[in-house]
PyMOL Python script that loads the backbone (N, CA, C, O; Angstrom):
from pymol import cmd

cmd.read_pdbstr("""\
ATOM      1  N   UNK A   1     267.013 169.142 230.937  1.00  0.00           N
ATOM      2  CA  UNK A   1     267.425 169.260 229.554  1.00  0.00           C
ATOM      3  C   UNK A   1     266.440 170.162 228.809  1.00  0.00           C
ATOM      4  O   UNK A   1     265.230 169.999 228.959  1.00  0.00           O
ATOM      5  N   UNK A   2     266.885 171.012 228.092  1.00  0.00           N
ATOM      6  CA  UNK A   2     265.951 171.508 227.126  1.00  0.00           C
ATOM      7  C   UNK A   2     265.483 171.481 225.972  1.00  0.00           C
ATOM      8  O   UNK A   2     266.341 171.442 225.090  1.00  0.00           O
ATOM      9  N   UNK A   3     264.647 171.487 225.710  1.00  0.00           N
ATOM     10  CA  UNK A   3     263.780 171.502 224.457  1.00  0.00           C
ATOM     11  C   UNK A   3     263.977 171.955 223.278  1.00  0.00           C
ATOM     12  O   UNK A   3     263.156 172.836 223.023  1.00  0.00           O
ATOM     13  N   UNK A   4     264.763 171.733 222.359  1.00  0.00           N
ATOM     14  CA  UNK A   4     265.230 172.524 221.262  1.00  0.00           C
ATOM     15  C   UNK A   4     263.671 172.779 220.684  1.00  0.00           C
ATOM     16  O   UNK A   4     262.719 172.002 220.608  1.00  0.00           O
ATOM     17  N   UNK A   5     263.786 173.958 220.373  1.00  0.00           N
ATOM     18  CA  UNK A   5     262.982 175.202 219.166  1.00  0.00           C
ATOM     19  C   UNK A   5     262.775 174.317 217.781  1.00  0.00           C
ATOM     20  O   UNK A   5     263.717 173.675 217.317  1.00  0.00           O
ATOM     21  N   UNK A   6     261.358 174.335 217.103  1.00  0.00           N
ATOM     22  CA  UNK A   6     261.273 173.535 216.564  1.00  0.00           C
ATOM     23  C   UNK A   6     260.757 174.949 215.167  1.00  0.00           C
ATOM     24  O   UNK A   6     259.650 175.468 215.310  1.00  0.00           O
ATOM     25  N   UNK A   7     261.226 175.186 214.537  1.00  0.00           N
ATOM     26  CA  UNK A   7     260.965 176.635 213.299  1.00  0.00           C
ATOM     27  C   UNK A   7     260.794 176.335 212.116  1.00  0.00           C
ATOM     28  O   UNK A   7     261.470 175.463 211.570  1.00  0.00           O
ATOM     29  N   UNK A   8     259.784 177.059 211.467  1.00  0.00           N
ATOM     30  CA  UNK A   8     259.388 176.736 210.357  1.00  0.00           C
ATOM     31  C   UNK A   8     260.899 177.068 209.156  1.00  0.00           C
ATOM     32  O   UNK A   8     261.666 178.001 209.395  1.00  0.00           O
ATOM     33  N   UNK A   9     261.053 176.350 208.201  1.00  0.00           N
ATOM     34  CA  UNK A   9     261.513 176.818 207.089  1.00  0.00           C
ATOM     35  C   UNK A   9     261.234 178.036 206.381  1.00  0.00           C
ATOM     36  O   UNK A   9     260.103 178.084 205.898  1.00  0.00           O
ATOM     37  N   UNK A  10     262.321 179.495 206.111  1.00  0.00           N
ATOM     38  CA  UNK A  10     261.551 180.289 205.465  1.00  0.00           C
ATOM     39  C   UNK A  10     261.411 179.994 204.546  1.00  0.00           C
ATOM     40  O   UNK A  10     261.974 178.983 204.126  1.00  0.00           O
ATOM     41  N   UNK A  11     260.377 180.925 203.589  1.00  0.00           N
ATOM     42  CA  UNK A  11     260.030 180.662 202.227  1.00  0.00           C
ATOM     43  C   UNK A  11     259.328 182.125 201.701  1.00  0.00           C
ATOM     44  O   UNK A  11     258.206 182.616 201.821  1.00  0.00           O
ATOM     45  N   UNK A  12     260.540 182.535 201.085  1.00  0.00           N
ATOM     46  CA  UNK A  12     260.567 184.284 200.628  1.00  0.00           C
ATOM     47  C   UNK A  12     259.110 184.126 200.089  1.00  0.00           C
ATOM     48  O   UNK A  12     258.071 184.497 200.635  1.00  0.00           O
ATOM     49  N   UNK A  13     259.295 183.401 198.720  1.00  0.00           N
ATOM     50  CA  UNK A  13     257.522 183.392 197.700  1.00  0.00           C
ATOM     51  C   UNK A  13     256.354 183.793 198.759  1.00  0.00           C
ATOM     52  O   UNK A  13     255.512 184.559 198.289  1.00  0.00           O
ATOM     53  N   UNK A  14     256.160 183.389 200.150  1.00  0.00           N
ATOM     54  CA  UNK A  14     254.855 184.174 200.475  1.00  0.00           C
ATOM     55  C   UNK A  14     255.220 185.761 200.603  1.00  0.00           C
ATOM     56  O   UNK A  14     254.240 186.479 200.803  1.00  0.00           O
ATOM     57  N   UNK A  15     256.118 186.223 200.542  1.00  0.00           N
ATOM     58  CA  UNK A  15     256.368 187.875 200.423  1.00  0.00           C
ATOM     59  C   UNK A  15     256.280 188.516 199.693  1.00  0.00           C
ATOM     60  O   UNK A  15     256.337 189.741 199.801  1.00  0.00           O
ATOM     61  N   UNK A  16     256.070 187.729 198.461  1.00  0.00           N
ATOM     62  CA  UNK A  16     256.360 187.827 197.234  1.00  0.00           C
ATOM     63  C   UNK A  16     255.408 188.038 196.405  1.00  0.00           C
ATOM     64  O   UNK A  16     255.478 187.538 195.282  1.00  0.00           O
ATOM     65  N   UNK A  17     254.144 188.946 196.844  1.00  0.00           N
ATOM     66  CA  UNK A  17     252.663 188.916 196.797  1.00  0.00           C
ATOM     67  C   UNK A  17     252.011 190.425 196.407  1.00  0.00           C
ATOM     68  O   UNK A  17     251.058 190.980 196.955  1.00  0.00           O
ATOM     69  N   UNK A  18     252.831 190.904 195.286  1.00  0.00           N
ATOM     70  CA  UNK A  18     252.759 192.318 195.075  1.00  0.00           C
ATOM     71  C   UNK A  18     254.015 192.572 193.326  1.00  0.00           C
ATOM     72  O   UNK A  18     255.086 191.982 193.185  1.00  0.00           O
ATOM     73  N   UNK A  19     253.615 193.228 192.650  1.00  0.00           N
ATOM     74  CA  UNK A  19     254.505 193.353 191.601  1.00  0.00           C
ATOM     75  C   UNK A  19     255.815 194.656 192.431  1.00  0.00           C
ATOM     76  O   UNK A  19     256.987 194.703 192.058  1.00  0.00           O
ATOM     77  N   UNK A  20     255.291 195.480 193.439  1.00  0.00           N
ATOM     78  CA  UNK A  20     256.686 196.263 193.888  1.00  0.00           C
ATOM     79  C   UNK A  20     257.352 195.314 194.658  1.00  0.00           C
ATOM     80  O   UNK A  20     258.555 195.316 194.395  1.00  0.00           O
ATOM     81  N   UNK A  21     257.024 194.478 195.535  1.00  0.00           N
ATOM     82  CA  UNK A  21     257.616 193.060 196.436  1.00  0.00           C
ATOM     83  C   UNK A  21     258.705 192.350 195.691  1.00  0.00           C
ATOM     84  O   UNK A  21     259.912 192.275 195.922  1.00  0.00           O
ATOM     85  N   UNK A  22     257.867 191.785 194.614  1.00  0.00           N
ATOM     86  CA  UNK A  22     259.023 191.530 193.107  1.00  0.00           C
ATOM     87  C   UNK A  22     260.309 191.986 192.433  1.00  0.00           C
ATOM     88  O   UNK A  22     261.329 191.393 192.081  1.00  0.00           O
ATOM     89  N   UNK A  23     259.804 193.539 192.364  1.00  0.00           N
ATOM     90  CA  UNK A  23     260.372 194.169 191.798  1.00  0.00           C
ATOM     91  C   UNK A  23     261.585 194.664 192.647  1.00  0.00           C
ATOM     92  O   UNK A  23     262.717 194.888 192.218  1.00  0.00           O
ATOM     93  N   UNK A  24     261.272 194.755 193.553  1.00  0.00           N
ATOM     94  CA  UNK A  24     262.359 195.077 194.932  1.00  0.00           C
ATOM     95  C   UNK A  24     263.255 194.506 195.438  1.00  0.00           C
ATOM     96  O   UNK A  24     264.233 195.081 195.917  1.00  0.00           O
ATOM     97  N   UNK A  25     263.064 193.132 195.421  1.00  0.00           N
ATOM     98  CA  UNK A  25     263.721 191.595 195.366  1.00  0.00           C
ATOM     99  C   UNK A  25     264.337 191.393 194.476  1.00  0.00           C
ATOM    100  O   UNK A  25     265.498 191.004 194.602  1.00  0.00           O
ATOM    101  N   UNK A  26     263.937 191.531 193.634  1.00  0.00           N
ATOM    102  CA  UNK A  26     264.915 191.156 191.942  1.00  0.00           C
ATOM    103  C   UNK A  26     266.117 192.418 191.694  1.00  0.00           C
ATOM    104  O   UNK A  26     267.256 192.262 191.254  1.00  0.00           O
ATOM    105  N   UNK A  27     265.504 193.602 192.098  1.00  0.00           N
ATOM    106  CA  UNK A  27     266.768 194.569 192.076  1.00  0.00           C
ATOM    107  C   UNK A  27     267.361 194.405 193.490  1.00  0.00           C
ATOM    108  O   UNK A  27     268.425 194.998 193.669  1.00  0.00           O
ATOM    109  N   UNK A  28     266.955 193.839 194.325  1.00  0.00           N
ATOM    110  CA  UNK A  28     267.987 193.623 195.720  1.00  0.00           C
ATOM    111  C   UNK A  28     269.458 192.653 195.115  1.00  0.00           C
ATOM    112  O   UNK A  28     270.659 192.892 195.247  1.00  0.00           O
ATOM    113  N   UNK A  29     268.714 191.467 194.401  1.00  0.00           N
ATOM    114  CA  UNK A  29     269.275 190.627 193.927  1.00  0.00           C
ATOM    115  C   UNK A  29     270.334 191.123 192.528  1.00  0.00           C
ATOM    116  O   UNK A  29     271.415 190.556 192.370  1.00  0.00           O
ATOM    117  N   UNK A  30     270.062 191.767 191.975  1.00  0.00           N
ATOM    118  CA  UNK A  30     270.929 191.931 191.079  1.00  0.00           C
ATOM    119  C   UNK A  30     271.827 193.112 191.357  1.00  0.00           C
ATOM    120  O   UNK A  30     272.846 193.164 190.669  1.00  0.00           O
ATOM    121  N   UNK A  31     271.621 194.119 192.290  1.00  0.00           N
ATOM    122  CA  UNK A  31     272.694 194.713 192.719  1.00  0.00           C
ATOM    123  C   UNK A  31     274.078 193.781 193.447  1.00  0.00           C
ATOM    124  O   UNK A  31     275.266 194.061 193.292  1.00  0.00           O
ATOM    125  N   UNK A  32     273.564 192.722 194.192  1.00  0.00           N
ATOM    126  CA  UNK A  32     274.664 192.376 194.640  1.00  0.00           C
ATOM    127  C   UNK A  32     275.474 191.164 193.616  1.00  0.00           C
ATOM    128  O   UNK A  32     276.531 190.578 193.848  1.00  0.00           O
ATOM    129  N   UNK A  33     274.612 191.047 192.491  1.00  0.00           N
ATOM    130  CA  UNK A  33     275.613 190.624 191.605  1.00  0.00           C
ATOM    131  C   UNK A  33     276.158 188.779 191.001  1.00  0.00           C
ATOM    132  O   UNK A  33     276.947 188.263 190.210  1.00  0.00           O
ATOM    133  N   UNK A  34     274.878 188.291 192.235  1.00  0.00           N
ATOM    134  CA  UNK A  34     275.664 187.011 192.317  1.00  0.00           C
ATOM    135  C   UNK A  34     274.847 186.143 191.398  1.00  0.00           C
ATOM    136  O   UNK A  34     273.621 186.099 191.495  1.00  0.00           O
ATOM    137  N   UNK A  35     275.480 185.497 190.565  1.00  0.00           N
ATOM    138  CA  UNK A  35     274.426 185.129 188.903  1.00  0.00           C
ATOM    139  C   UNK A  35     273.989 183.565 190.008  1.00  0.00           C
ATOM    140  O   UNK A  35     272.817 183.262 189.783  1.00  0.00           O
ATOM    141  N   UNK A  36     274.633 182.625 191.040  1.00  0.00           N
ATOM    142  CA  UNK A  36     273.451 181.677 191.733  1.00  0.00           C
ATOM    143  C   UNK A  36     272.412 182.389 191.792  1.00  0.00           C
ATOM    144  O   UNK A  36     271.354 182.342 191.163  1.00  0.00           O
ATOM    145  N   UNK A  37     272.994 183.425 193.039  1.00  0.00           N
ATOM    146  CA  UNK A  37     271.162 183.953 193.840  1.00  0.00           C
ATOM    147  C   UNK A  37     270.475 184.422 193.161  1.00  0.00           C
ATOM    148  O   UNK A  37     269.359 184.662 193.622  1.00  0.00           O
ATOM    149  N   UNK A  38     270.806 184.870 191.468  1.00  0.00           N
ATOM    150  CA  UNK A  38     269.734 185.658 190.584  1.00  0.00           C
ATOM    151  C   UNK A  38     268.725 184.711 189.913  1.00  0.00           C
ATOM    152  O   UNK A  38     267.562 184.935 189.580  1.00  0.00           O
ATOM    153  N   UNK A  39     269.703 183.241 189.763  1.00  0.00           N
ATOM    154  CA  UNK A  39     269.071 181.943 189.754  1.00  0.00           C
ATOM    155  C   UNK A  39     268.163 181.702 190.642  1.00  0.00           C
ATOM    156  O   UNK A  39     266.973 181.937 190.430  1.00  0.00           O
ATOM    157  N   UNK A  40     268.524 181.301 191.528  1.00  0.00           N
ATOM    158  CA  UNK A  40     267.356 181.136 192.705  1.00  0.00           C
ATOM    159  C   UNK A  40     266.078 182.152 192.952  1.00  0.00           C
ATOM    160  O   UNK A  40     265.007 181.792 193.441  1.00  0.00           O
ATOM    161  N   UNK A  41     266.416 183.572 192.492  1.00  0.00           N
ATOM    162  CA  UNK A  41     265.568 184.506 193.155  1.00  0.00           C
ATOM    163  C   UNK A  41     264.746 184.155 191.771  1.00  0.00           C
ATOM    164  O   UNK A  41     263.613 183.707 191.941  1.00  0.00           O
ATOM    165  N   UNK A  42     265.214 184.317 190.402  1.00  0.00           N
ATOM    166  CA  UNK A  42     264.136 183.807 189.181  1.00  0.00           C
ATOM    167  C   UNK A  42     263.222 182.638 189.804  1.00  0.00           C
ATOM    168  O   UNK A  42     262.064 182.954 189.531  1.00  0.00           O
ATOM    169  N   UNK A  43     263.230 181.350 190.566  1.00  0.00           N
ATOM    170  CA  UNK A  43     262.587 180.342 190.639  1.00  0.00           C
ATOM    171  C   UNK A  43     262.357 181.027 191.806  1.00  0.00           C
ATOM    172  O   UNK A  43     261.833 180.118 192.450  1.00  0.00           O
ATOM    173  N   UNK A  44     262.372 182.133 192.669  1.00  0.00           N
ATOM    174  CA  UNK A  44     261.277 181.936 193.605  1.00  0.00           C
ATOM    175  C   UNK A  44     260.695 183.136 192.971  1.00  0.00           C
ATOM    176  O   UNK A  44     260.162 183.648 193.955  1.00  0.00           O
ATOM    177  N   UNK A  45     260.401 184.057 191.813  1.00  0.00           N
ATOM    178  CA  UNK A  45     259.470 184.522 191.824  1.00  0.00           C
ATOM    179  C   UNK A  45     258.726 183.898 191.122  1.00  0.00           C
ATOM    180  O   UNK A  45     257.537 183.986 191.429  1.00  0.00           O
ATOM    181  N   UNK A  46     259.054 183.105 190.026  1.00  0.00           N
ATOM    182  CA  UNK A  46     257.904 181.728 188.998  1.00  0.00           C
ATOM    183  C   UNK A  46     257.229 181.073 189.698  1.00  0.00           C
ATOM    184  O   UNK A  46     256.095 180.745 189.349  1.00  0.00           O
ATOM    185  N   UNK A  47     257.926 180.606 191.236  1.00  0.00           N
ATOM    186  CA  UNK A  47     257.190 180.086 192.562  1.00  0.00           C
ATOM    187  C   UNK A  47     255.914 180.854 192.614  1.00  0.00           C
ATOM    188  O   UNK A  47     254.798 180.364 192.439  1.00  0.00           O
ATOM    189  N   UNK A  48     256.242 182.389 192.929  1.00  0.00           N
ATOM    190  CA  UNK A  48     255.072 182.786 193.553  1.00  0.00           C
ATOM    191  C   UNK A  48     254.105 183.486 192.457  1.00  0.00           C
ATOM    192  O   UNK A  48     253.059 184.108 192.642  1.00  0.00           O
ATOM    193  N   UNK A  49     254.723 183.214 191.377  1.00  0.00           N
ATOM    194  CA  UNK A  49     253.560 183.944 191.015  1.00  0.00           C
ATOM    195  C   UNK A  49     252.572 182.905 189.907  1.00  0.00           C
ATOM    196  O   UNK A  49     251.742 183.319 189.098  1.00  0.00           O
ATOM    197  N   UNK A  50     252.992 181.339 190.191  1.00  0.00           N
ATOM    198  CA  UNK A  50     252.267 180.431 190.136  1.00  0.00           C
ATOM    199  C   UNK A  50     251.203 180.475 191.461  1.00  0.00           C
ATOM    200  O   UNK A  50     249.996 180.658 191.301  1.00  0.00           O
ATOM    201  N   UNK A  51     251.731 180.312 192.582  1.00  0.00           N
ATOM    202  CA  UNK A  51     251.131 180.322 193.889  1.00  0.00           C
ATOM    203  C   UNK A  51     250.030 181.666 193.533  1.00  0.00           C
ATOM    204  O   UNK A  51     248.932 181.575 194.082  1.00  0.00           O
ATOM    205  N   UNK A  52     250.193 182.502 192.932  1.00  0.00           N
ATOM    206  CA  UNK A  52     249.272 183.596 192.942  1.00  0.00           C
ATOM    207  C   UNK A  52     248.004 183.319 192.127  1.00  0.00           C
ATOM    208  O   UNK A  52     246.886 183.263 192.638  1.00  0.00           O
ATOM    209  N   UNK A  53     248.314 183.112 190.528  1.00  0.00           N
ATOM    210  CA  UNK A  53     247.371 182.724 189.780  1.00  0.00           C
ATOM    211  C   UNK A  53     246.640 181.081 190.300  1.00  0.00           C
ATOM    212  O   UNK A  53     245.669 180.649 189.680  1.00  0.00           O
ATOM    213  N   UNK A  54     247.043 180.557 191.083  1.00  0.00           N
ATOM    214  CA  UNK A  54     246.378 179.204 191.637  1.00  0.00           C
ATOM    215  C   UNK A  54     245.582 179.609 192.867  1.00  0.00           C
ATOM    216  O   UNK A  54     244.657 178.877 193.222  1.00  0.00           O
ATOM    217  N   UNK A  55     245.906 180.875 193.644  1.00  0.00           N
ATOM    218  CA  UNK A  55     245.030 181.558 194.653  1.00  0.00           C
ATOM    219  C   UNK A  55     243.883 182.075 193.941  1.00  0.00           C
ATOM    220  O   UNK A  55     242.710 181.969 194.301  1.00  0.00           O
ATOM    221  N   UNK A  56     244.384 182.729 192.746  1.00  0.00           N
ATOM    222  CA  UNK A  56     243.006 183.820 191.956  1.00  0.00           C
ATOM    223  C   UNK A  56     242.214 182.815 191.325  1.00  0.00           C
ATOM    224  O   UNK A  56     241.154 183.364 191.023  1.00  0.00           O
ATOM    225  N   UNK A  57     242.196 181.687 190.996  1.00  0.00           N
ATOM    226  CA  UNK A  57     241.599 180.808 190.047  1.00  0.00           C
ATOM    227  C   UNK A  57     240.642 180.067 191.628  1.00  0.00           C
ATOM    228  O   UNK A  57     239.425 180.027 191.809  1.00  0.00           O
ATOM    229  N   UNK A  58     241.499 179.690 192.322  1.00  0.00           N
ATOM    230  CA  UNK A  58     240.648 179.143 193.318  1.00  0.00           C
ATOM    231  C   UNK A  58     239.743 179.498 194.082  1.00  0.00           C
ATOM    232  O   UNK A  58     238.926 178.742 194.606  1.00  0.00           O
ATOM    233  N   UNK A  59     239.849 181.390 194.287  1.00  0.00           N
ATOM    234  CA  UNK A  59     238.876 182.218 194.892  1.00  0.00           C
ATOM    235  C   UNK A  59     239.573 182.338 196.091  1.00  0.00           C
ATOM    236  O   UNK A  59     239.106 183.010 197.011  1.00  0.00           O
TER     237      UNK A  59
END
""", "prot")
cmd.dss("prot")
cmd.show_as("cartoon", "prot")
cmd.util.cbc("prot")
cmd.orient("prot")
């Protein structure tokens, strides 16, 4: 029997580590138009760019 593959969850926000990364993502996202995923893509860049200022504060 085999072993099913055990894979991390992605999670765009670590890519998300650059203002062109951002910026590239958010116009990926709004070309195709879809007002959910523009939802979602807003909370994953507030994600990361909490995750960022909590990296710079921490050293």
């Amino acid at each position: 029997m085999k072993q099913a593959l055990k894979l991390k969850a992605f999670d765009i926000t670590r890519f998300l580590d650059s203002k062109e990364a951002l910026a590239e993502y958010l116009s990926q996202v709004l070309e195709d138009g879809d007002k959910n995923e523009l939802i979602r893509a807003l909370r994953h860049i507030a994600k990361a760019q909490v995750m960022a200022e909590v990296a710079n504060e921490s050293g």
